[in-house]
Structure formats: C-alpha cells, structure tokens
N, C-alpha and C positions, 0 to 999 in steps of 0.2 A: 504494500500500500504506500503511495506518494505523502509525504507530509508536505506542509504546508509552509508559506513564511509568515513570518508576524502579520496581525492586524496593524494597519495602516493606523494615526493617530489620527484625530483628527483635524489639527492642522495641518498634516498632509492630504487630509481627505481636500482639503479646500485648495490645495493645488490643480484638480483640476481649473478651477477661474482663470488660471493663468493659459488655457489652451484656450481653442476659437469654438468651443462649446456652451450653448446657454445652457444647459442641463448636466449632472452629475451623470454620464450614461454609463453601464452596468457594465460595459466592452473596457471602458477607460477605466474602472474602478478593478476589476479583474486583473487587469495590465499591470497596477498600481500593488497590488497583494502580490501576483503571483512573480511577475518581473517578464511574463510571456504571456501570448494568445492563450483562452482558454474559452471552448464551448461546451455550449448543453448538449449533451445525448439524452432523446427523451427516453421513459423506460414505462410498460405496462407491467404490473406485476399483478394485477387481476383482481384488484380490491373493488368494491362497490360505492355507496354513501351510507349513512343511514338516513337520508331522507329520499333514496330510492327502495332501501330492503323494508320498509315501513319501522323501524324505531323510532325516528321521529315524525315521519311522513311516508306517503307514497308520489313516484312520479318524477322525483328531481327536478331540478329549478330549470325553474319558467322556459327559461332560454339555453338548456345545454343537453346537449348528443354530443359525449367526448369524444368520439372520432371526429370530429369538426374541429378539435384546439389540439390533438394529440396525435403528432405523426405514428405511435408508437401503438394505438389502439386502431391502427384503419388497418396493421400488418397481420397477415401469421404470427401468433404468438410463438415466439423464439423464450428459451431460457433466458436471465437476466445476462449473462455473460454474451452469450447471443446476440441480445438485442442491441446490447452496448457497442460487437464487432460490426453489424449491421447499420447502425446508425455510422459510426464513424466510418465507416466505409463508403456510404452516403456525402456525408460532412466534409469527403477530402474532395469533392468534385467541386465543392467552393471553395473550402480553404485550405489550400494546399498546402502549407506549411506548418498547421495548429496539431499541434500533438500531445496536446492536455484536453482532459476533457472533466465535466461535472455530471456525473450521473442523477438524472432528471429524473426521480419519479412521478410524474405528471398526472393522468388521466385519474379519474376518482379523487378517493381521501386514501392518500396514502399512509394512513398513521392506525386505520380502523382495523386492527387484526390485536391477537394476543404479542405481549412483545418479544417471546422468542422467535415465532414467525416475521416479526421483522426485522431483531436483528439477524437473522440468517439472510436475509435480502438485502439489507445494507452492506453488509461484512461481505457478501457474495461479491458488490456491482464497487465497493471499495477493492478488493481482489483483483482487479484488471489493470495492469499496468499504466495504463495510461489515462486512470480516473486520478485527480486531484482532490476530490472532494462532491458532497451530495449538495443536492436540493434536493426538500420533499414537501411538497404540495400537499395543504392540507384544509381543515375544516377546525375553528377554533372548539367546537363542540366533542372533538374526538383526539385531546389530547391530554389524557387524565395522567396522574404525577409518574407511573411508572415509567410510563413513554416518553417523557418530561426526563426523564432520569437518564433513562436511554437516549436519548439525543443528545443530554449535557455529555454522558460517557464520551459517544462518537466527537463529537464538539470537542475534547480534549486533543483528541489523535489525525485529525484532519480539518479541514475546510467545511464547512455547514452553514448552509440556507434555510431557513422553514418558513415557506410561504402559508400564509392563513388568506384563504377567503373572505376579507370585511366586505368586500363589494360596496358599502358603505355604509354611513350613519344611521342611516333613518329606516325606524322600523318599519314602517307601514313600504316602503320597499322592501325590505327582506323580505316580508310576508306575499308581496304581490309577488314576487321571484320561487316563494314556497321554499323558503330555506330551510324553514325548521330551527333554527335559531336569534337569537336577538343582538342587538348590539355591545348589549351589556357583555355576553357570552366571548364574542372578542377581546373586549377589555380586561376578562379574566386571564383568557390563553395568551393574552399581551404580559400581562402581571408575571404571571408566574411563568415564564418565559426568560422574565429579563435576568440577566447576570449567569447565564447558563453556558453560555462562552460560543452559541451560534448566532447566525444573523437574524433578524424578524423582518419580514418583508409583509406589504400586505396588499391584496390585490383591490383595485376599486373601478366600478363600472361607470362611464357619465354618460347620461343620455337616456336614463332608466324613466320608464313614464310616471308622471306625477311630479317628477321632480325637476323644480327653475333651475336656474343660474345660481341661483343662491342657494338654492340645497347643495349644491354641485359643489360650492365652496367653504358651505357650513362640514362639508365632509374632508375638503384638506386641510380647514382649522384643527379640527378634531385628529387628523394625519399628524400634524406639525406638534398639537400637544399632548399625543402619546409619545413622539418624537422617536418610533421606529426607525430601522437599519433602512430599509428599502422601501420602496414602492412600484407594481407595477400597474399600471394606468390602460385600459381599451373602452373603446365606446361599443355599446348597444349596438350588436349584428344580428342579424337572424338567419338561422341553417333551417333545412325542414325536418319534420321530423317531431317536432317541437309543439309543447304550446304556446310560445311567443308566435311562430310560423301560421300559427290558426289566428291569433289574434290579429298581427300585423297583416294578411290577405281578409280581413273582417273590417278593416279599417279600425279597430279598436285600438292600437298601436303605431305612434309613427316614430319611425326610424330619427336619430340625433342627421342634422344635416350635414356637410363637410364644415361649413365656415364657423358653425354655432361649435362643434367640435374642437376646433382648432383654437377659438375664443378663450373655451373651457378649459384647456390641457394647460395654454400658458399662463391664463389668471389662476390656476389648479397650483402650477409647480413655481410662478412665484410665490404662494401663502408659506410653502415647505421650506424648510430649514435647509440651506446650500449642502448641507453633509450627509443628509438623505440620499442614495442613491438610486437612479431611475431607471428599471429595469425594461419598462416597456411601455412606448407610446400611444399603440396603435392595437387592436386586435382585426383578424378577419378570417376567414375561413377556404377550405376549399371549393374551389367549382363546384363539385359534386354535392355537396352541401349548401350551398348559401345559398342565400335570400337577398338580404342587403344589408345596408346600402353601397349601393355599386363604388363609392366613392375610394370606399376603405381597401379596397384590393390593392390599388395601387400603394403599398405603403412607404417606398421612397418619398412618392410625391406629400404623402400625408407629412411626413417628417420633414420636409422640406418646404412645407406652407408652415409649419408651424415653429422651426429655425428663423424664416423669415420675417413672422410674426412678432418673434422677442428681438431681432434685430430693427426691425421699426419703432417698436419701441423703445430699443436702448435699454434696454432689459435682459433678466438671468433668473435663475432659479435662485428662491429665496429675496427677489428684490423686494417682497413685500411681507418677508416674515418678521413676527414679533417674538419674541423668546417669551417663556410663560415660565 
C-alpha cells in the first residue's frame, strides 16, 4: 500500500490564489498533497441505500439511477482489484502519464454493510499498487461510531476522503428528493467526523425545485460554517428512469437554466472559505440516460462560463466569506 505525504497547512492551502485559478480545484489540491497527478478510479462494490432496501424509505431519491453518475455501475461487475485495472486502463487513454490513482467507491452508500465486510474492501482496493489512497461516498445516516473508527484506522495509514450526501440545507428539499434523512443528520456525521485524520467533503445540489437564489446561498452559509474539507457542487439533471424524469416530462419540474447556474456556482463559492476545496462544478450524465438540460453536457464550456464569470467580476473563491 502507497502512503501518503503530509496534509498541506493551511497557508499553503491558500497558495493556490497565487495561480490563475478562481477556485481551490480538487486536481490542484491533489498536486499540492501528493507532489504528482493523481485520479479517481471509480469502484462498484455492490452496496444499496437504505432509502432504496426500505429502512428508511422505498424508491431512492427523486433524481438518481447510479448508473447515470457511476462509470463503475453501467460495467460487468469485475472484482475490486479488477475494477481498479479496468478503470485505469481506461484512465490512461487521457492521461497518459498519471500513475496514482484514488480508489473511488462511488455508486450507492458505501459505508452501509457490517465493518468487517468493509474493511476487506478497502484493504483489498488499498492493495493495488498504484492506489494512493480512498474516497468513499456516502450517506451521513449510515455512518455509526464503528465505521467512524474504521475510517479514522485507514485515515492513519493513507490518504482518505468521505464524501456525505448534504445535497443541502433545507429540509423540505430532502424530503421532496425522498432522502430519508434530515439536515440535522448531516451535522451529526459532520461532528463526529471531525478530528478523525480524513477529509469531509460534502456534496450539494443547486437548482432543486422550490428552492431561490437565496436558498441556494443560505446553503453555502451553512457550507462555510460547518467549515468542511471539500465541496462538491452539480446542478439539477435528469436521467430517465426516474421520478424526477416523470415529473420534469409532467411539467411539474423545470430544469436550473445555464446562466441562473453559473450565477449560483460563483455567488455559491465566493460565501466559502478560500481553503475549502472544490471538487466538482458541474454534474451531467450519459446519453443513454439523460434528460436535461442539454446545456450541462458540455462541461468545459460550463466551467469556462463560469471562470469567466468571477473574472468579470474580479472575483475568487471566498471573496465574500465571513469567518464565524
């Protein structure tokens, strides 16, 4: 297994300002830790929710069929070691150089199993030469103190990410989404998370219906003073499949547009703290699956209006945070 080098302070975190970057972005923060390229391999290890097996719900939220975000769930399921050769195998047709990688377990809640069955799956996709280290994707409702324990473990011996699901603040969204849990439930799995020696990232959705401008922002307040490690940021698509898909061909749902998006992202990530790092701007799906909006496929160009947009402004991430 690869270790690791030191976590970066955070006045080096804020070196990146000093590059032609308005945002801390998650490729340049990697760089900064590791001293080289390093990618995600995503990985299926064939877990569920509990708000699809009925523990807390039936159905899974509103808006998702993981084989739509998860290259690793639309394949034959390969072993973990497998899936790992397979992706990088994949991975070298872009980058041809990068010979680190972060085993991603992606699709579902990867934390929802007994924890010997997961440390055999981390220990396993840690095993491959050329992993650096995990992210694992999860649900703040399925991370009780054992599993808690188990990750500070791995968190000693390598590189660890643990993305939670907040999707956002407000609960009368999670409930339209059919989450199965509350906001409060995040701020738990935040708490007792912190000082565990891995990263906390947390994913948030803009463009979720019912929700302004101002909801949109009341939720990167709430981002900046929990004052997590990461962030990653996608707008409101729809795949079919879905019962967002039935609502949005019902006209019950309309789609964030491109401009109102791009507005959001950069008045979103200046509220957040410059040492935040920003994993992800843009979400969108494949052909085979989507719905819309047709805009978000393109996502150079998305990133590239929204670059533009804090350079019109004269603006950066963090231009508008207030420390609490």
């Amino acid at each position: 297994m690869s270790s690791t080098k030191s976590v970066p302070s955070r006045g080096l975190r804020l070196l990146w300002r000093d590059q032609e970057l308005p945002f801390y972005a998650y490729n340049f923060a990697l760089k900064q830790r590791f001293g080289f390229r390093v990618q995600k391999v995503s990985l299926d290890a064939g877990f569920t929710c509990p708000n699809v097996d009925g523990s807390v719900a039936t159905g899974g939220c509103t808006f998702c069929d993981n084989r739509s975000f998860s290259p690793s769930r639309r394949l034959p399921r390969a072993g973990i070691l497998g899936q790992i050769d397979q992706s990088i195998a994949r991975m070298r047709k872009r980058y041809k150089n990068c010979q680190h990688y972060l085993a991603y377990f992606q699709p579902a809640t990867n934390t929802y199993a007994p924890v010997d069955r997961l440390r055999t799956l981390y220990e396993e996709a840690l095993s491959h030469p050329q992993v650096v280290g995990l992210a694992i994707g999860t649900r703040s409702d399925c991370v009780p103190d054992d599993v808690l324990d188990l990750l500070e473990e791995l968190a000693k011996k390598t590189y660890l990410s643990v993305e939670y699901g907040m999707q956002t603040m407000h609960n009368r969204s999670l409930e339209w989404m059919n989450r199965g849990h509350d906001h409060q439930s995040f701020l738990d799995a935040v708490e007792r998370s912190r000082g565990r020696g891995f990263e906390i990232c947390a994913h948030a959705i803009l463009g979720l219906p019912g929700e302004s401008h101002d909801d949109m922002l009341a939720t990167a307040r709430e981002l900046a003073r929990v004052n997590i490690d990461a962030v990653k940021l996608h707008n409101l698509y729809c795949v079919k499949n879905t019962k967002l898909a039935e609502q949005v061909e019902a006209g019950e749902v309309q789609l964030i547009e491109h401009d109102a998006y791009v507005q959001a992202v950069v008045d979103f990530l200046e509220l957040l703290p410059p040492t935040m790092v920003v994993e992800r701007i843009s979400g969108d799906a494949p052909p085979d699956y989507f719905v819309g909006p047709n805009w978000c496929l393109d996502k150079p160009a998305v990133k590239l209006a929204i670059e533009s947009e804090f350079k019109r402004r004269n603006s950066r991430q963090g231009h508008r945070f207030e420390a609490q």
